[in-house]
TORTI-641940 format. One record per residue (C-alpha): residue in one letter; residue number from 0; y, x, z. Coordinates in steps of 0.001 Angstrom, whole numbers. Layout:
<pts>
aa=a | i=NUM | y=Y | x=X | z=Z
...
</pts>
This chain:
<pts>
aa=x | i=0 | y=25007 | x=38875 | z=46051
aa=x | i=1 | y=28653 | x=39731 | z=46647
aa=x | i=2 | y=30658 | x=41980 | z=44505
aa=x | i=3 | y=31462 | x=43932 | z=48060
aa=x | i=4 | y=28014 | x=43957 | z=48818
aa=x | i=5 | y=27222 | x=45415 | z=45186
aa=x | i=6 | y=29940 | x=47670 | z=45767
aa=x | i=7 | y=28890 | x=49336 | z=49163
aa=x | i=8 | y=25219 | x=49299 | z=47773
aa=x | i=9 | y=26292 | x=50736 | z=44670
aa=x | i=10 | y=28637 | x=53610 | z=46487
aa=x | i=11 | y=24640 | x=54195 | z=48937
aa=x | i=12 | y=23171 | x=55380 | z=45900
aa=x | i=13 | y=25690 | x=57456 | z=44821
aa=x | i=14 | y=24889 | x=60656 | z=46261
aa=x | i=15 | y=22367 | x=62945 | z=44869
aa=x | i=16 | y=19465 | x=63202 | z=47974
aa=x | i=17 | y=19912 | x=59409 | z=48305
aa=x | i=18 | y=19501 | x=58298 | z=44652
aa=x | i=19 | y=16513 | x=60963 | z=44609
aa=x | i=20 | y=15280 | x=59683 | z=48402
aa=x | i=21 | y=15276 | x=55594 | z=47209
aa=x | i=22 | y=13255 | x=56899 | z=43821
aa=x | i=23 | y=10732 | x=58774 | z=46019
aa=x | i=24 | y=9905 | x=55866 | z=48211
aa=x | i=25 | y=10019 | x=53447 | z=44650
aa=x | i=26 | y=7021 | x=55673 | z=43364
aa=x | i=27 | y=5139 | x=55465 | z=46691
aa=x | i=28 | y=5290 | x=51453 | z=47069
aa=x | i=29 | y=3730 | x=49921 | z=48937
aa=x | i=30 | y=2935 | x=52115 | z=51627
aa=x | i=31 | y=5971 | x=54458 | z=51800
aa=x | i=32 | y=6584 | x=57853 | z=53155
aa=x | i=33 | y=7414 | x=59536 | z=57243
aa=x | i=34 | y=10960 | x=60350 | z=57413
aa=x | i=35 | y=9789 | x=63838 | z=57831
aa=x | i=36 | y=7737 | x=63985 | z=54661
aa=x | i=37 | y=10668 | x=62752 | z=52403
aa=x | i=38 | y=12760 | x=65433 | z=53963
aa=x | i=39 | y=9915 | x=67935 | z=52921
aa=x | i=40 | y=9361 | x=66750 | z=49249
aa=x | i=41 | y=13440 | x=67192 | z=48229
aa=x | i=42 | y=13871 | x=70062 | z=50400
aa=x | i=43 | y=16654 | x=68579 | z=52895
aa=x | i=44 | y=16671 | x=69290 | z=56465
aa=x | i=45 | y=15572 | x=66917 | z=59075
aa=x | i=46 | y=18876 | x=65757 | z=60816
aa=x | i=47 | y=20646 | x=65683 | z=57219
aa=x | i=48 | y=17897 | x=63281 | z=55393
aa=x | i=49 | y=17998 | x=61015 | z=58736
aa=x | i=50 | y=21521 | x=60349 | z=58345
aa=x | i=51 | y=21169 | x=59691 | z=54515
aa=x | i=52 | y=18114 | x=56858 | z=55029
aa=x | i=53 | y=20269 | x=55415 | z=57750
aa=x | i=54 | y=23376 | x=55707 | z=55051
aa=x | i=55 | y=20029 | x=53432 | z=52288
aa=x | i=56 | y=19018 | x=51260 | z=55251
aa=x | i=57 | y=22675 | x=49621 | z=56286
aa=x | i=58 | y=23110 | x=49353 | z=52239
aa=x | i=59 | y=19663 | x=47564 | z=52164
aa=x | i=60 | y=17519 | x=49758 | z=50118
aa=x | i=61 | y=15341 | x=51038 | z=52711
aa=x | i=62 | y=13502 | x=49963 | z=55400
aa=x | i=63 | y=11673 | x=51550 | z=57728
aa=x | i=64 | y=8883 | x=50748 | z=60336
aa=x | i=65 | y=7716 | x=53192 | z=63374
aa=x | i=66 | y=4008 | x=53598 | z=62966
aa=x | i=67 | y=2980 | x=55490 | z=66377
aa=x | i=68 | y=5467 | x=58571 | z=66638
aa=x | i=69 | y=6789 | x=58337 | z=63046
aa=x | i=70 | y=8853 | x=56576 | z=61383
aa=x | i=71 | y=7870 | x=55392 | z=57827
aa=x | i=72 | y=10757 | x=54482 | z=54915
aa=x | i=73 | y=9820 | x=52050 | z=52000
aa=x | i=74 | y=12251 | x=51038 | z=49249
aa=x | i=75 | y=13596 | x=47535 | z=49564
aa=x | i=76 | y=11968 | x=46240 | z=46426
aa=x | i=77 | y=13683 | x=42983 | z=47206
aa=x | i=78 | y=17101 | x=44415 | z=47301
aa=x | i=79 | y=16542 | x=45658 | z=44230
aa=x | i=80 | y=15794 | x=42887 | z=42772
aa=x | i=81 | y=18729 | x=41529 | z=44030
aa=x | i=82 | y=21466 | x=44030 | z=42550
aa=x | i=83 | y=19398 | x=43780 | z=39319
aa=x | i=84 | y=20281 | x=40143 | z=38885
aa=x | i=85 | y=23931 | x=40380 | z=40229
aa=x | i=86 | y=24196 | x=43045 | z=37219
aa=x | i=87 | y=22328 | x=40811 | z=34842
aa=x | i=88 | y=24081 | x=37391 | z=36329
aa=x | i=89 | y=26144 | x=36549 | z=33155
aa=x | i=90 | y=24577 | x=38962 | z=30773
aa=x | i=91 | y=25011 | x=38181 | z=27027
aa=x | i=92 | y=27283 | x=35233 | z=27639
aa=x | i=93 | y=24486 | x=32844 | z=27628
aa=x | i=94 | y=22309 | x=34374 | z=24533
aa=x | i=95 | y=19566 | x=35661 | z=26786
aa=x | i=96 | y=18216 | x=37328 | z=22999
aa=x | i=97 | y=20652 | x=39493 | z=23132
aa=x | i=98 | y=19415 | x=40913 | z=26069
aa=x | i=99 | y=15424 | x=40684 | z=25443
aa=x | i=100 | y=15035 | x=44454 | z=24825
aa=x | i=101 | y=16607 | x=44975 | z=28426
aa=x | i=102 | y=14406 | x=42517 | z=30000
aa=x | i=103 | y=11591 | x=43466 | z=28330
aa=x | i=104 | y=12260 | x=47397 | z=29873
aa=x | i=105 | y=11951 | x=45568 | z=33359
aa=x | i=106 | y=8526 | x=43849 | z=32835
aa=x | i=107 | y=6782 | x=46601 | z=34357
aa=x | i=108 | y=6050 | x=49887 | z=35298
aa=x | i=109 | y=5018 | x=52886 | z=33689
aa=x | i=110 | y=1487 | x=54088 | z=34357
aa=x | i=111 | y=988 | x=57327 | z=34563
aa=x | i=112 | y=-2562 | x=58645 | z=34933
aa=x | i=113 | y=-3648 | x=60710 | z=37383
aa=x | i=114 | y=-4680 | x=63785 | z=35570
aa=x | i=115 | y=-1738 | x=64022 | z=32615
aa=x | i=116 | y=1897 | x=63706 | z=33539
aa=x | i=117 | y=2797 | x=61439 | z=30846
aa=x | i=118 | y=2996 | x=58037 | z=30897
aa=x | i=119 | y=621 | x=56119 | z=29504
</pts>
């Protein structure tokens, strides 16, 4: 990845409704969410929350398929990935120790179980 392409996709997710939109569609992987339903859950109106995915999608972090009369947003996982290693590219100056606790944050997921909010 680019430094300008960091930069713009950097400068997508730096707007409240569109760091909390890509989040929404991270926890609902992989089968995503209607346009109109991630409008609903963070309380933004139609029209605006279209024009914010549009602002993710030409960044890369969303994509979106229609499904009959709907559209339906998933987070790029891929792009993701990608701005993850562009920020870890030359981390520790070749002493990937140094950076084990980091890496080890990224192994996976939290679990969280269905009937208690806190992670497992």
């Amino acid at each position: 990845m680019e430094t300008t392409n960091a930069i713009a996709s950097f400068a997508a997710l730096s707007q409240d409704t569109r760091l909390k939109a890509f989040r929404l569609l991270v926890s609902q992987e992989p089968v995503g969410l209607p346009a109109g339903e991630i409008a609903r859950q963070l309380s933004v109106p139609h029209n605006t929350m279209s024009a914010h995915l549009s602002v993710l999608a030409r960044a890369g972090w969303v994509v979106s398929q229609r499904q009959s009369r709907q559209i339906i947003y998933r987070a790029s996982l891929s792009h993701m990935e990608m701005v993850i290693q562009f920020l870890l590219q030359d981390c520790c100056a070749g002493h990937p120790e140094l950076c084990a606790s980091l890496v080890d944050s990224l192994r996976g997921c939290r679990v969280v179980n269905s009937n208690d909010s806190n992670p497992e």
